[in-house]
N, C-alpha and C positions, 0 to 999 in steps of 0.2 A: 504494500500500500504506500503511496505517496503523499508525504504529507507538507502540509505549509509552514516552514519554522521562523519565528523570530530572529532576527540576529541584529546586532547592532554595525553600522556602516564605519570604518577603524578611517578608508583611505578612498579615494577616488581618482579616476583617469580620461583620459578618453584615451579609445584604439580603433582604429579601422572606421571613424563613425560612428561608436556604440561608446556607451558612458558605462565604463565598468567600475567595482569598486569591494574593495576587499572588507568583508563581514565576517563578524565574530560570531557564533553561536558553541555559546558554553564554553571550553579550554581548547577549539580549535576557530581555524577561519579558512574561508572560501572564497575564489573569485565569482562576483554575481552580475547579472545585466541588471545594470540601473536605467534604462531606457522607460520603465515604464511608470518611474517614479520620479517625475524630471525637479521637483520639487524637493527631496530628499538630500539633507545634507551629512555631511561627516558628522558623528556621533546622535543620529537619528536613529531609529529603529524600525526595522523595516520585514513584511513577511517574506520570505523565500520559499519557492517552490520549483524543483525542478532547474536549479540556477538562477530563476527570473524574479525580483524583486518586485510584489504586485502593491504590495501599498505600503502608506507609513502608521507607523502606530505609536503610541506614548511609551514609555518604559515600563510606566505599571500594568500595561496590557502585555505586551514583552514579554517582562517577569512572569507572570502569572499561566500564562500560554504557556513558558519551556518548562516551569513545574509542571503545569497538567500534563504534560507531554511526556515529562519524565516520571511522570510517578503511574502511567500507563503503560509504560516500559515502549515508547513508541520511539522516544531519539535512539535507542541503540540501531534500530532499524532506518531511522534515515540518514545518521550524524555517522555508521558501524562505529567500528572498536575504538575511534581517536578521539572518541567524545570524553570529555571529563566531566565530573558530577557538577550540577549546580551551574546558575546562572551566571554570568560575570558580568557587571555592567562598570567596568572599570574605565577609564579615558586612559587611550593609550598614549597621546600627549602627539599624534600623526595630523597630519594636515594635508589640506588639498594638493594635489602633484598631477606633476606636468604630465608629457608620455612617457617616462624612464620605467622601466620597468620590463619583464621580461615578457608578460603577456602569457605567462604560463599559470593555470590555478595554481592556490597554494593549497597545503593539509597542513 
């Protein structure tokens, strides 16, 4: 099953045209298209599903979603093994950037 996970927005780019940007959920991060959340900035929180960021949400919606998520034992199946327990909503102190970057996901 595929689910829609909160993550919070660490970094942003553009590449190719498309506005990507690197998302925290829980103790790992992912590259996500931000295309369809043109409003969304660094340190927003935002749902992901399938790599594609569909909308913005508050923290407290965030928080709240990766508990339910996690106490239905459903992040191990979307987040697999790299997931770490518990929510992070920590500022990683990153900022908007240029195009440097390799354009590869991260785990």
């Amino acid at each position: 099953m595929c689910l829609a996970v909160p993550g919070k927005i660490l970094e942003t780019k553009e590449e190719n045209g498309s506005r990507l940007g690197r998302v925290q959920f829980g103790g790992i991060t992912r590259q996500v298209q931000l295309d369809f959340v043109p409003e969304a900035r660094i340190g927003d929180y935002v749902i992901v599903h399938v790599g594609f960021a569909l909308s913005k949400v508050d923290e407290e919606e965030a928080e709240r979603t990766y508990r339910l998520l996690e106490e239905m034992g459903m992040l191990d199946l979307e987040l697999g093994a790299e997931k770490d327990s518990g929510f992070r909503s920590r500022d990683s102190g990153s900022s908007e950037s240029g195009s440097s970057g390799s354009g590869s996901p991260e785990s």
